[in-house]
MARDRENZA-453300 format. One record per residue: residue number from 1; x, y, z of N, C-alpha, C, O, CB in turn. Coordinates in nm, 4 decimals, m for minus. Atoms other than C-alpha are relative to their C-alpha. Glycine has a CB too. Layout:
// residues N
ATOM / NUM / X / Y / Z / X / Y / Z / X / Y / Z / X / Y / Z / X / Y / Z
...
This chain:
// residues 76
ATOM / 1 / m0.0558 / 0.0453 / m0.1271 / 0.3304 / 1.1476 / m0.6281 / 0.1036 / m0.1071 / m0.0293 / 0.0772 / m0.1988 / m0.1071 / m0.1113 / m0.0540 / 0.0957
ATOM / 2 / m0.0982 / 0.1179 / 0.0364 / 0.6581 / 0.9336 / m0.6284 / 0.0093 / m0.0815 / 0.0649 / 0.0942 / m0.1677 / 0.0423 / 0.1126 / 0.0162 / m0.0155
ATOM / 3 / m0.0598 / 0.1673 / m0.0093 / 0.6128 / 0.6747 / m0.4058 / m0.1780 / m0.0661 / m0.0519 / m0.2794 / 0.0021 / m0.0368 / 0.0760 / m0.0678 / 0.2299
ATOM / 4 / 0.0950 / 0.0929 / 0.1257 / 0.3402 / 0.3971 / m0.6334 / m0.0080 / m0.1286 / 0.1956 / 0.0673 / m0.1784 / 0.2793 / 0.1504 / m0.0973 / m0.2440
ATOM / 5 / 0.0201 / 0.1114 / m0.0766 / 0.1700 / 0.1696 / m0.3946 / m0.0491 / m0.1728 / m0.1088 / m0.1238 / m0.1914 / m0.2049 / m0.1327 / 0.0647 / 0.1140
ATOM / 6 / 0.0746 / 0.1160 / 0.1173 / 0.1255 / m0.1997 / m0.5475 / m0.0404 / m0.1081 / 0.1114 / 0.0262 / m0.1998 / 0.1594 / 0.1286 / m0.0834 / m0.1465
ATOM / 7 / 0.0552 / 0.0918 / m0.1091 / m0.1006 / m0.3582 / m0.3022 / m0.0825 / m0.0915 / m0.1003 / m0.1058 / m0.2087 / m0.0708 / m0.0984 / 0.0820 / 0.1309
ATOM / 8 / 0.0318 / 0.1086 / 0.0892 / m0.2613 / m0.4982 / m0.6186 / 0.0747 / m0.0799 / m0.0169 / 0.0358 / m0.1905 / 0.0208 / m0.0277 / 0.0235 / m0.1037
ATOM / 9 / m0.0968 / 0.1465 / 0.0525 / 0.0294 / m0.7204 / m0.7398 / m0.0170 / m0.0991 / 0.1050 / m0.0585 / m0.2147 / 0.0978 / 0.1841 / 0.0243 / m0.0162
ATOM / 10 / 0.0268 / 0.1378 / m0.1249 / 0.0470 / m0.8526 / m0.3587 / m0.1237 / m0.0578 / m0.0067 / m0.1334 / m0.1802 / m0.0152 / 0.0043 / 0.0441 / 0.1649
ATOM / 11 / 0.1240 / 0.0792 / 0.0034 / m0.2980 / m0.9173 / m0.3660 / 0.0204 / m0.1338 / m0.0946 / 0.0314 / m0.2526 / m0.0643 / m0.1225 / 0.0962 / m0.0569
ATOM / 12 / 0.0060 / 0.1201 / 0.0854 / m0.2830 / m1.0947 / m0.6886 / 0.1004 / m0.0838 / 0.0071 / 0.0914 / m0.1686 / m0.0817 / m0.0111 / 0.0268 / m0.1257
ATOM / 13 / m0.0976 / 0.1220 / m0.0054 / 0.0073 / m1.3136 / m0.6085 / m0.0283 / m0.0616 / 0.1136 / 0.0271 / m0.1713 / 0.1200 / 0.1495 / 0.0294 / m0.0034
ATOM / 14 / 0.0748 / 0.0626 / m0.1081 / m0.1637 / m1.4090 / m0.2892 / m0.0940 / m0.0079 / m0.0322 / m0.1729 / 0.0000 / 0.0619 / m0.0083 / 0.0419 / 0.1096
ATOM / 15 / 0.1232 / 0.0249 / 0.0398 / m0.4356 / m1.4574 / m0.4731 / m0.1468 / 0.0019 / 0.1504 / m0.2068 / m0.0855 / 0.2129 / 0.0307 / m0.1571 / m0.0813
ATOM / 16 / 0.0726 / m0.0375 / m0.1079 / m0.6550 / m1.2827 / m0.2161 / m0.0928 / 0.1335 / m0.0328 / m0.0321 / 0.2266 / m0.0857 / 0.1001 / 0.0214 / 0.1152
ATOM / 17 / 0.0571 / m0.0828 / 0.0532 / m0.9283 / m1.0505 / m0.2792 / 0.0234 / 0.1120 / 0.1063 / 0.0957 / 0.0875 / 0.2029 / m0.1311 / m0.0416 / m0.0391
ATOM / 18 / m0.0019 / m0.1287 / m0.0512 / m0.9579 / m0.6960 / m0.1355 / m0.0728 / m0.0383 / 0.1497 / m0.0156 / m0.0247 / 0.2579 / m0.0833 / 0.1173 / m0.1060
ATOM / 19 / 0.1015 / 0.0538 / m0.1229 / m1.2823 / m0.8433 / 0.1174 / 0.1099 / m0.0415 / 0.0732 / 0.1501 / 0.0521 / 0.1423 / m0.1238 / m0.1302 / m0.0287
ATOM / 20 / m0.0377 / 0.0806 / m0.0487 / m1.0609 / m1.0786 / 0.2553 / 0.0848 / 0.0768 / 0.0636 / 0.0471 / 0.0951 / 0.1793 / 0.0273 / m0.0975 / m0.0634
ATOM / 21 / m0.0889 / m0.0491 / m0.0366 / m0.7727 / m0.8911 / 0.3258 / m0.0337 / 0.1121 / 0.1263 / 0.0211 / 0.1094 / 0.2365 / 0.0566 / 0.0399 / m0.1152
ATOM / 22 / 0.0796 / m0.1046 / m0.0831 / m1.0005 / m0.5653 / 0.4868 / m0.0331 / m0.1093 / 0.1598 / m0.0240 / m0.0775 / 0.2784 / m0.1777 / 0.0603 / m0.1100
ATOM / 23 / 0.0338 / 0.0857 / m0.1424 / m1.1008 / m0.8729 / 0.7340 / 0.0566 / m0.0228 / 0.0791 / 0.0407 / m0.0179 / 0.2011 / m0.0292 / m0.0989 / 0.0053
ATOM / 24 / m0.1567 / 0.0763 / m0.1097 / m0.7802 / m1.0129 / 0.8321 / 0.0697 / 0.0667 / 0.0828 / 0.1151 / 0.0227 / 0.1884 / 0.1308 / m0.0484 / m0.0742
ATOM / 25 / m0.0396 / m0.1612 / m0.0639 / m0.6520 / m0.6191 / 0.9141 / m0.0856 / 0.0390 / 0.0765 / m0.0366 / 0.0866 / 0.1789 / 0.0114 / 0.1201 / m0.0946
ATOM / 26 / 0.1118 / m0.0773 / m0.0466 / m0.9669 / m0.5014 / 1.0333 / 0.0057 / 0.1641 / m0.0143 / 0.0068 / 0.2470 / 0.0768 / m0.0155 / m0.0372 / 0.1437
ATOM / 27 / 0.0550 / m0.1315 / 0.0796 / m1.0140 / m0.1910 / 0.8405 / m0.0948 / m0.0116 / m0.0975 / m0.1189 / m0.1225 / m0.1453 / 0.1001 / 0.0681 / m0.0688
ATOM / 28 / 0.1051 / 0.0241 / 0.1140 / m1.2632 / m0.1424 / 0.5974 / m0.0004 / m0.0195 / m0.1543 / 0.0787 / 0.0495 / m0.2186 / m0.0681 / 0.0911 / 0.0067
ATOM / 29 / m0.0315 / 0.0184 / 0.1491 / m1.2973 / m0.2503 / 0.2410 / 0.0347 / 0.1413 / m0.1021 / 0.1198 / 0.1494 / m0.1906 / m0.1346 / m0.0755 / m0.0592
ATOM / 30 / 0.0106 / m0.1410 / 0.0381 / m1.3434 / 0.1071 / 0.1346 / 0.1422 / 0.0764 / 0.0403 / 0.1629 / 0.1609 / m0.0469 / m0.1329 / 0.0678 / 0.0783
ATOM / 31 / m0.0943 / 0.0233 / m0.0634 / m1.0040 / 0.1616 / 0.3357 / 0.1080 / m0.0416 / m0.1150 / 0.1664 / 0.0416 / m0.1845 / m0.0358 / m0.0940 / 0.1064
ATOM / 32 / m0.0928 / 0.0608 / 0.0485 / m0.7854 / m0.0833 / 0.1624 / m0.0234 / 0.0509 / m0.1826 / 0.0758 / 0.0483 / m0.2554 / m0.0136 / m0.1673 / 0.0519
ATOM / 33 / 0.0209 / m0.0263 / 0.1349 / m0.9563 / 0.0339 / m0.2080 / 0.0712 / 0.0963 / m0.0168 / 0.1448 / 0.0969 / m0.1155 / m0.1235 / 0.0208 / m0.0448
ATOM / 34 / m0.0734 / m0.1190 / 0.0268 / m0.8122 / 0.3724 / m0.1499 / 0.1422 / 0.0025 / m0.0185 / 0.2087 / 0.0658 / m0.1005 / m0.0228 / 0.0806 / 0.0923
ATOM / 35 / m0.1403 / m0.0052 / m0.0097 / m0.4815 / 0.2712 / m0.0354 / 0.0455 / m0.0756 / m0.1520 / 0.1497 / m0.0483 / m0.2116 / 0.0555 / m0.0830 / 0.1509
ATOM / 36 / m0.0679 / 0.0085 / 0.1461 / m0.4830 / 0.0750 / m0.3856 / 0.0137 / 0.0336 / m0.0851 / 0.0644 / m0.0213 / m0.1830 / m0.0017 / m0.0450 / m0.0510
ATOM / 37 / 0.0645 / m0.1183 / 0.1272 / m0.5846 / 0.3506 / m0.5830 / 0.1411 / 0.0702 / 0.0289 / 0.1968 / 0.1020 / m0.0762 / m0.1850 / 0.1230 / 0.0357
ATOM / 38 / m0.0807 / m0.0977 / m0.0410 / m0.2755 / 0.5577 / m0.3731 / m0.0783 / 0.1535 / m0.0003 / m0.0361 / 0.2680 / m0.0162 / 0.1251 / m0.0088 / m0.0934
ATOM / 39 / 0.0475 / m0.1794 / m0.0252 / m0.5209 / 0.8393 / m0.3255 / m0.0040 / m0.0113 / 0.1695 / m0.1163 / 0.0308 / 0.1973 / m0.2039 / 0.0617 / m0.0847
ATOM / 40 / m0.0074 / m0.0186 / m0.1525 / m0.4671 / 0.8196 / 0.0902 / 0.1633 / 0.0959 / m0.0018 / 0.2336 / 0.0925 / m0.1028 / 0.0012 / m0.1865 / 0.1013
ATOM / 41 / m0.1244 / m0.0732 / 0.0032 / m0.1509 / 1.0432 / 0.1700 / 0.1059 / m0.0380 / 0.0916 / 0.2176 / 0.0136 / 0.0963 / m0.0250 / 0.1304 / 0.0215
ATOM / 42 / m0.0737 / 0.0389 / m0.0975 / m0.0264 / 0.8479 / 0.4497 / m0.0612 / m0.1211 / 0.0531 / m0.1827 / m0.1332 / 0.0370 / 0.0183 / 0.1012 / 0.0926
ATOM / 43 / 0.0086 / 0.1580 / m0.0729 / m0.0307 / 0.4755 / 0.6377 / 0.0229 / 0.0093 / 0.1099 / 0.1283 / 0.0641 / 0.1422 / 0.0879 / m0.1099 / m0.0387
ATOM / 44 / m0.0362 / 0.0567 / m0.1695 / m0.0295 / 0.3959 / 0.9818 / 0.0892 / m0.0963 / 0.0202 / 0.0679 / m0.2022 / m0.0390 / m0.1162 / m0.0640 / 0.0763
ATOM / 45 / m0.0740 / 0.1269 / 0.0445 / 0.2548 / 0.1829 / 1.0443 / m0.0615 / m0.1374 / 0.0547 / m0.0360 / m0.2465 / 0.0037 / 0.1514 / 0.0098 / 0.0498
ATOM / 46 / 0.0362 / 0.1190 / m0.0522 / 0.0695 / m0.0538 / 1.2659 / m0.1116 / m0.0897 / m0.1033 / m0.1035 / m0.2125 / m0.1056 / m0.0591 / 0.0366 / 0.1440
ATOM / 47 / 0.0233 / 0.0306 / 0.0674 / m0.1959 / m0.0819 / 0.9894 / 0.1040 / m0.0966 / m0.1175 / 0.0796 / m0.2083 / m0.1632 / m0.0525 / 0.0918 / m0.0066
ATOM / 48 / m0.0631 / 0.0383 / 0.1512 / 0.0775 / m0.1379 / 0.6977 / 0.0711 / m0.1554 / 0.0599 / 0.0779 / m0.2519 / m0.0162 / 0.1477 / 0.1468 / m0.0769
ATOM / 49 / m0.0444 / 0.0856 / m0.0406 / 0.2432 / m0.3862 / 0.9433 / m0.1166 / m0.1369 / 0.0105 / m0.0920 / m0.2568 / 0.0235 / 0.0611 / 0.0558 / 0.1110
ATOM / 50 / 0.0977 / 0.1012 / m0.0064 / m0.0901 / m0.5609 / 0.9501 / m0.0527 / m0.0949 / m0.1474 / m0.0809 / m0.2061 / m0.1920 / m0.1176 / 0.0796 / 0.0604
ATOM / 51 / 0.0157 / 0.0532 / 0.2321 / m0.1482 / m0.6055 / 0.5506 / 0.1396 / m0.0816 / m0.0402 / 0.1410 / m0.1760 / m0.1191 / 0.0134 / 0.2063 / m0.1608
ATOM / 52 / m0.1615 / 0.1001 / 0.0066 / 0.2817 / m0.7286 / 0.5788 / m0.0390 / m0.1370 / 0.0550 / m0.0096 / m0.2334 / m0.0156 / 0.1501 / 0.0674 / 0.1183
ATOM / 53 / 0.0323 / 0.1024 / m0.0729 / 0.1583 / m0.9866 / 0.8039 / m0.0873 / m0.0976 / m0.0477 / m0.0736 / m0.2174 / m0.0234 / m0.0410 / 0.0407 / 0.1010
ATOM / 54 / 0.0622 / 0.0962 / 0.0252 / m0.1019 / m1.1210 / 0.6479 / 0.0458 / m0.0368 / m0.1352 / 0.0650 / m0.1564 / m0.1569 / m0.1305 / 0.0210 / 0.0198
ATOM / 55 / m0.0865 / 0.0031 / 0.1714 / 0.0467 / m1.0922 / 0.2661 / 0.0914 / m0.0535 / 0.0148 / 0.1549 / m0.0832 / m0.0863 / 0.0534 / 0.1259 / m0.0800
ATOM / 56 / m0.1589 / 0.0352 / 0.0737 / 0.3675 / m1.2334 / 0.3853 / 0.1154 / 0.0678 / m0.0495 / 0.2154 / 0.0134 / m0.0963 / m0.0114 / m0.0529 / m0.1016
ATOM / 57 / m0.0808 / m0.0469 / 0.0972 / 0.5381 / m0.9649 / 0.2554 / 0.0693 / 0.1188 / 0.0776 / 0.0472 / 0.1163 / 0.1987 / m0.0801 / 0.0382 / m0.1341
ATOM / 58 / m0.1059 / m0.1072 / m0.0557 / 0.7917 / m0.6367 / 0.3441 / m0.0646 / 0.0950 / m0.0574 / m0.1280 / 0.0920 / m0.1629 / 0.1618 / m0.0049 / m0.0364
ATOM / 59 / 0.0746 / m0.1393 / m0.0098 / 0.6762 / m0.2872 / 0.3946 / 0.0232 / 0.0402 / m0.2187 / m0.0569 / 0.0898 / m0.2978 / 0.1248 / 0.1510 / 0.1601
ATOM / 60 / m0.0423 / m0.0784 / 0.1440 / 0.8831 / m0.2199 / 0.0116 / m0.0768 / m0.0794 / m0.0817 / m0.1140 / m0.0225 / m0.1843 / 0.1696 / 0.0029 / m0.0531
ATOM / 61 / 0.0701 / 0.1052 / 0.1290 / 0.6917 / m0.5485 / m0.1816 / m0.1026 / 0.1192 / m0.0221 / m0.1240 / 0.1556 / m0.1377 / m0.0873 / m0.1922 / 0.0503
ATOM / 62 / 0.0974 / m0.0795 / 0.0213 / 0.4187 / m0.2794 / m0.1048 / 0.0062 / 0.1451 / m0.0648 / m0.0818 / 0.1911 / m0.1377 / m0.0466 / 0.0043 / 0.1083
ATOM / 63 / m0.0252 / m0.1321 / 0.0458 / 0.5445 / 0.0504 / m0.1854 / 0.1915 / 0.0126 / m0.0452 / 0.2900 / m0.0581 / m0.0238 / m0.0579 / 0.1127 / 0.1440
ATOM / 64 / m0.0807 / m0.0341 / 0.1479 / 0.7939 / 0.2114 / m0.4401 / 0.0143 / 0.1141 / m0.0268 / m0.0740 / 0.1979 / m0.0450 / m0.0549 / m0.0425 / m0.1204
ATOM / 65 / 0.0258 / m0.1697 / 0.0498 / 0.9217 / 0.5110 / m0.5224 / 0.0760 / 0.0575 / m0.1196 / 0.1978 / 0.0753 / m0.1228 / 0.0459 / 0.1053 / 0.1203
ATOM / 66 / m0.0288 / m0.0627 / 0.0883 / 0.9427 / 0.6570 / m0.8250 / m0.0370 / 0.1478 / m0.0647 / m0.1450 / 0.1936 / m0.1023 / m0.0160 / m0.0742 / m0.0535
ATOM / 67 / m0.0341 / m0.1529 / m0.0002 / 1.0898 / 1.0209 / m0.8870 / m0.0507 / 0.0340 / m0.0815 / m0.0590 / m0.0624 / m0.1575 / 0.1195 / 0.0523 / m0.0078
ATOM / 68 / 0.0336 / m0.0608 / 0.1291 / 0.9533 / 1.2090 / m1.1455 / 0.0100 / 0.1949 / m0.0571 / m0.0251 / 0.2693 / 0.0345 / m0.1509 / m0.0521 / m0.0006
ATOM / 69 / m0.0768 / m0.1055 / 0.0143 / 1.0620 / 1.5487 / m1.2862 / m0.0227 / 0.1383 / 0.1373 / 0.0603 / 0.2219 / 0.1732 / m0.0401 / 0.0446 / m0.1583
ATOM / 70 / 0.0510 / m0.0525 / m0.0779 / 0.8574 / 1.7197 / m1.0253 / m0.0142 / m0.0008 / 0.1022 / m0.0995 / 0.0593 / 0.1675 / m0.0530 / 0.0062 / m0.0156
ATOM / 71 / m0.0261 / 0.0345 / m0.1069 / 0.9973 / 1.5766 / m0.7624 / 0.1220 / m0.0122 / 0.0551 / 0.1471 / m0.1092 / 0.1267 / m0.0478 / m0.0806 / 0.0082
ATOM / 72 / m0.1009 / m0.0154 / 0.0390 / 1.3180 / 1.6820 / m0.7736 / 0.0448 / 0.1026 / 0.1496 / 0.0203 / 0.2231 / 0.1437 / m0.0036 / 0.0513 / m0.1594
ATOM / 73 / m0.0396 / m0.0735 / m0.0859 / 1.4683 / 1.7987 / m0.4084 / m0.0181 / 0.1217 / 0.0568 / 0.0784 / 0.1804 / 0.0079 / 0.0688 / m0.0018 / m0.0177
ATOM / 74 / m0.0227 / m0.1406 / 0.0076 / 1.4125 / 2.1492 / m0.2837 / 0.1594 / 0.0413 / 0.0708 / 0.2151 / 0.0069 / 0.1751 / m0.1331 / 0.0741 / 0.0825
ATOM / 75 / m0.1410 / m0.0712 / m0.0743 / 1.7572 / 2.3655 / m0.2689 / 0.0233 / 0.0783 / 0.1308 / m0.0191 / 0.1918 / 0.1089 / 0.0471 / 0.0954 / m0.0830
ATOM / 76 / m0.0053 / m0.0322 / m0.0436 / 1.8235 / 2.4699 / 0.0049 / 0.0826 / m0.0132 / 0.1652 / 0.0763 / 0.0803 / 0.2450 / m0.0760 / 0.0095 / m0.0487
């Protein structure tokens, strides 16, 4: 998948654990683990706007996209 979520780095530069964060959003810890793993396939924006808010940070600090050979446009 080419876009890389790094909800870890924010975490760790907000030195804020996973608990904490699940609280402040109100979603579940189990929730926010996945989205740092990037095994979820999609975000809610009002969620992602809620993790920006409390992190401080812009939708991109969080996500990233990097192409990889297999991800290469379809022609058409």
């Amino acid at each position: 998948m080419p876009i890389v979520v790094n909800l870890d780095v924010m975490l760790a530069r907000r030195k804020m654990r996973s608990r904490e964060l699940a609280e402040r959003v109100g979603i579940s810890e189990v929730n926010i683990s996945l989205l740092k793993s990037g095994k979820v396939r999609g975000v809610r924006f009002d969620t992602l706007a809620a993790i920006c808010a409390v992190l401080e940070c812009q939708p991109g600090d969080l996500l990233s996209y990097q192409p990889g050979e297999d991800d290469a446009p379809a022609a058409g």
